[in-house]
N, C-alpha and C positions, 0 to 999 in steps of 0.2 A: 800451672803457668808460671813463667819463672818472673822474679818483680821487671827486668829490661823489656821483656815481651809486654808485661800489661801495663807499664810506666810511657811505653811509647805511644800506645795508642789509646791511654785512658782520658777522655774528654766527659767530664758529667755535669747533669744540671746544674746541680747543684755548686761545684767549685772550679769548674772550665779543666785546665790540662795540670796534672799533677807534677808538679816539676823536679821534686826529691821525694823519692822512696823510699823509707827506712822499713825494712821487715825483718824482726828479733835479732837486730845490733845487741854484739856483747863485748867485752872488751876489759880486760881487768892489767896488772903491773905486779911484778915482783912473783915469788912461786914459793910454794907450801905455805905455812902459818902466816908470812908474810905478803902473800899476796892479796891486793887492793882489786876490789870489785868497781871499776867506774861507770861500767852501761854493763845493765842487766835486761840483756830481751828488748829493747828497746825499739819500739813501732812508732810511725811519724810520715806524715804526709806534709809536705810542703808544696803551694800551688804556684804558679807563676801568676804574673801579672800583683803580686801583692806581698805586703812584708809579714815576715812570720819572727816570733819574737822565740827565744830559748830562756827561760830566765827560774830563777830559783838560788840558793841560796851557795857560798863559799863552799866546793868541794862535792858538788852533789854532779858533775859529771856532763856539766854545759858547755867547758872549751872542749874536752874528749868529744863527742858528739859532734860537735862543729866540724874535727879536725878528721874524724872518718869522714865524713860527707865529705869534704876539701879532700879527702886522697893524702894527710899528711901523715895518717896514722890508720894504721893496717887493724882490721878487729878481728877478733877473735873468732866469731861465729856471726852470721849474719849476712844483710843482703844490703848495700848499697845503690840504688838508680838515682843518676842525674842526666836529666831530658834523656830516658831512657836508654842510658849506657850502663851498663852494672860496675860501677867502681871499684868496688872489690873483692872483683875477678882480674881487674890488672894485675900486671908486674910492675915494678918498681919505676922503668922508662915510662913506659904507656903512662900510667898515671903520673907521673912528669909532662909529658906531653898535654896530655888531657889538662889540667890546671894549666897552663901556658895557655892553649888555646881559649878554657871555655869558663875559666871560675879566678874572679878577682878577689882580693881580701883587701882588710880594712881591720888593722887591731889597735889596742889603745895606745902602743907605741907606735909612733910615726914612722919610724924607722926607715927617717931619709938620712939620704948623705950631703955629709956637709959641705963639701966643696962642689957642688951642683947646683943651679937655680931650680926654683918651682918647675919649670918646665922639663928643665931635663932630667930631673928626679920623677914626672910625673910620667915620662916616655920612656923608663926602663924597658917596662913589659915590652915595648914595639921592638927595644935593640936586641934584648933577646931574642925574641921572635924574628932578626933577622934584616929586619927595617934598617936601612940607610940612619945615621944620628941626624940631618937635616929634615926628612920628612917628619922621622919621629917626632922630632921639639916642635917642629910644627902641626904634630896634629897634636901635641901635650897640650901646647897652647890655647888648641881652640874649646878641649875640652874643660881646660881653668877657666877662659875666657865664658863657657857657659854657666858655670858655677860660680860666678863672681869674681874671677883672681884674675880677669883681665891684666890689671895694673900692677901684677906681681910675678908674671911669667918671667922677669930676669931677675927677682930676687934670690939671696940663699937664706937657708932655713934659720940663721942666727938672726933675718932680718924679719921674720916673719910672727908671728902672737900664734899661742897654741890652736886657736881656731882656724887658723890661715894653715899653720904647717894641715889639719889635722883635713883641710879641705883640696892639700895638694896629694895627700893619702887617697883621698877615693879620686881623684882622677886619676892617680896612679891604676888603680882598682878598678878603671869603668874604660882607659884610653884604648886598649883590645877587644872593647865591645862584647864583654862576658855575656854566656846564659844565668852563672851562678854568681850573685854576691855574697859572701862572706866574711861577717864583721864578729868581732870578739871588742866589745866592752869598747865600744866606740866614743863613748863620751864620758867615760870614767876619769880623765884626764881633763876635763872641761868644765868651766862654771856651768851654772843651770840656762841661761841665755844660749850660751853658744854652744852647747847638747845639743837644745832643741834644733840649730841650726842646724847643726849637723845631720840631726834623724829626718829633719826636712826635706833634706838635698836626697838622703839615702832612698827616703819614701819615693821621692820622683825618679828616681833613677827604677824601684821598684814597680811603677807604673806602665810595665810594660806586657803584652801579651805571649813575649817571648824570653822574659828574663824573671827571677824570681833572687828576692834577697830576703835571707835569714842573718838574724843580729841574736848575739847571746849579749845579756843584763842584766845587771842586777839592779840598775839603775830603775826603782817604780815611776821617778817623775817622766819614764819617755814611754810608758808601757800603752798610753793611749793611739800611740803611731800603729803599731801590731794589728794586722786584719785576724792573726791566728795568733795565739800564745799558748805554748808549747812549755808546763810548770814541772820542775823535777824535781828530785827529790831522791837522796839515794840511791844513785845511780837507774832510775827508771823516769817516764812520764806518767805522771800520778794525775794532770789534769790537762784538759784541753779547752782552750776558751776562745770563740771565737767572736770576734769583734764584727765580720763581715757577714750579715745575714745568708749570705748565699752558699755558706761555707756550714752552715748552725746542725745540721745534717750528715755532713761531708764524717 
């Protein structure tokens, strides 16, 4: 059975609907002597409704893995599903398309623009997709507006504290109403308070029965947020640890 066939219709006791599929991702750089092995065979279940954490040490092959799941880097052998789509198996549009419609990111760069407010930095995703620029800022709005930045929808990023920029980022990340979230070292950039804020907003956002978000860290002070934790090591998953009893099985 191929991973999209049993990815879509896998619902079990134990961990409810599987929402990323990893079966023997490989994926290495460079060729002959010089080539770098970063995912070796690499297996991983990711559920919805809850956050799964990637974490392990500098260079062991935590953004690589993110960034196949995301469709931003092609692997070499192996089987991608997300919410039973096989990833890739796309072509380079498709999988364009596919993240447009269905997978938000969130990295430790903010990576907004400067001459745009909160808002309309946070409604990109919509203008791409097509959205009118007035709708869009107005729905950017409501989703700062839920996440506390109300009172900062017309500001710009130079007026904003690395917390605030870093919460206009995931409304960036969440205003298209994603299935997949996708964060790379989200709070790396952040005091220890406003981490935690940050992992807070992401977990609720991950609280959904139809959406699943994976965060890579290295960060251990947030690793309590993680219902799955997902430890690597050289390029593989060497452990799996699960916070959610329902998952202890899985």
């Amino acid at each position: 059975m191929s991973v999209a066939t049993s990815t879509a219709v896998d619902e079990t006791a134990r961990g409810g609907t599987i929402a990323v599929r990893v079966r023997g991702l490989s994926k290495g750089f460079g060729s002959g002597e010089q080539r770098v092995v970063a995912l070796d065979k690499v297996d991983l279940d990711v559920y919805a409704g809850r956050m799964s954490l990637i974490v392990g040490p500098s260079g062991c092959g935590k953004t690589t893995l993110l960034s196949v799941i995301a469709g931003i880097l092609n692997a070499d052998e192996g089987e991608v599903a997300v919410f039973g789509e096989t990833i890739t198996r796309m072509g380079d549009r498709a999988k364009t398309r596919f993240r447009a419609r269905r997978i938000g990111f969130v990295f430790q760069q903010y990576n907004l623009l400067p001459a745009l407010t909160a808002a309309e930095n946070a409604s990109i995703p919509l203008v791409i997709a097509g959205w009118r620029k007035g709708p869009a800022v107005a729905r950017a709005a409501e989703v700062l507006t839920s996440i506390g930045m109300g009172k900062k929808v017309d500001s710009l990023p130079s007026q904003l504290s690395g917390g605030q920029m870093q919460r206009v980022a995931i409304a960036r990340a969440l205003v298209h109403d994603p299935q997949l979230l996708v964060c790379d070292e989200p709070t790396a950039a952040l005091d220890h308070e406003t981490g935690l804020t940050v992992m807070e907003l992401l977990r609720e956002a991950a609280v959904r029965p139809d959406r699943a978000v994976v965060v890579v860290t290295h960060d251990n002070r947030v690793f309590h947020f993680g219902d799955r934790i997902a430890h690597m090591d050289d390029g593989r998953v060497v452990k799996i640890e699960d916070r959610d009893p329902s998952l202890s099985a899985a």
